[in-house]
C-alpha positions as CSV (number, residue, x, y, z in Angstrom):
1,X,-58.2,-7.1,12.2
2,X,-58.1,-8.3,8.5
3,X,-60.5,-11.0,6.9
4,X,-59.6,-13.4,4.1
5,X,-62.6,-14.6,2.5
6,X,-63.4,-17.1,-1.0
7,X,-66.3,-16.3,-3.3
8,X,-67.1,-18.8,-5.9
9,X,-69.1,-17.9,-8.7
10,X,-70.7,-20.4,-10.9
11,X,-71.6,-19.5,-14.5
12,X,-73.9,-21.6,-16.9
13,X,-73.3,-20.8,-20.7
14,X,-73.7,-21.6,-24.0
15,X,-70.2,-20.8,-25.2
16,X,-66.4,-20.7,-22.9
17,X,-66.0,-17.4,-21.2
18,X,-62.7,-16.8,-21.5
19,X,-60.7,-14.2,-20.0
20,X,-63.8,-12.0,-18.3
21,X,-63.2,-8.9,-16.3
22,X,-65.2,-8.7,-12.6
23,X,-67.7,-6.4,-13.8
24,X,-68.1,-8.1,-17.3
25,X,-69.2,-11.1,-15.5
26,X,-71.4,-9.3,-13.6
27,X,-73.3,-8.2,-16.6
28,X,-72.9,-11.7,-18.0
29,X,-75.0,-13.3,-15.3
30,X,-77.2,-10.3,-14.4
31,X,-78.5,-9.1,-17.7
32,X,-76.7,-11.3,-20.4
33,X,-77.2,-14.5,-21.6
34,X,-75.6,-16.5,-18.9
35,X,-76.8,-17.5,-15.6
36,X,-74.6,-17.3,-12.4
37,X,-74.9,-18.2,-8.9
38,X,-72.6,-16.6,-6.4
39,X,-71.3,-18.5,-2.9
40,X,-69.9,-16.3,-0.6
41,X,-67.3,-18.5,1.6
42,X,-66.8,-18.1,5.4
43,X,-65.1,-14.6,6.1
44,X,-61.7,-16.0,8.3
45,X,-59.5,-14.1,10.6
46,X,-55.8,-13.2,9.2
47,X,-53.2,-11.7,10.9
48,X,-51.0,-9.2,9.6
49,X,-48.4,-12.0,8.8
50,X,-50.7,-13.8,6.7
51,X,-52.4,-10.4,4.8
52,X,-48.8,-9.5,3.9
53,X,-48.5,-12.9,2.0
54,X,-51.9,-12.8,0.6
55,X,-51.5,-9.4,-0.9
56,X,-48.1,-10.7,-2.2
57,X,-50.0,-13.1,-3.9
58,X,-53.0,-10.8,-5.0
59,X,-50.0,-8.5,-6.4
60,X,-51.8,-5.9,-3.9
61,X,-49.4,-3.4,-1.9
62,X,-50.3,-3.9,2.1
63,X,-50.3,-0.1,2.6
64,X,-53.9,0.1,1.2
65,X,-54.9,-2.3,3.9
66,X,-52.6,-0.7,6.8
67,X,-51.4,2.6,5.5
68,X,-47.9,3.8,4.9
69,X,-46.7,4.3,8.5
70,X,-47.3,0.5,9.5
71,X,-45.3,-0.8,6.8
72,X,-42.1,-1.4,8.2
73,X,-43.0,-3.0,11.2
């Protein structure tokens, strides 16, 4: 079974963040000088169908999720 879920983080600054990677914003909000409040969404059943699309979108290869062999069903 495969899960889709949303996490919105929400970031208070004193200047625009711009392009920020994952773990810089991590710091940023942790031990920087910006403030950050994480929501983690509801966690949603997906079927295959719909994680093929979804790693289309993510630019992800659907092998990570269900390995090589399973690929070409």
């Amino acid at each position: 079974m495969y899960y889709h879920t949303k996490i919105t983080i929400s970031v208070l600054s004193d200047k625009p963040l711009g392009d920020m990677s994952l773990a810089d914003l991590d710091y940023f909000i942790t031990d920087g000088d910006g403030s950050g409040k994480v929501d983690q969404g509801e966690s949603v059943p997906i079927s295959r169908e719909e994680l093929q699309i979804l790693c289309d979108q993510h630019g992800s290869d659907i092998s990570f999720f269900v390995g090589d062999e399973d690929c070409d069903e």
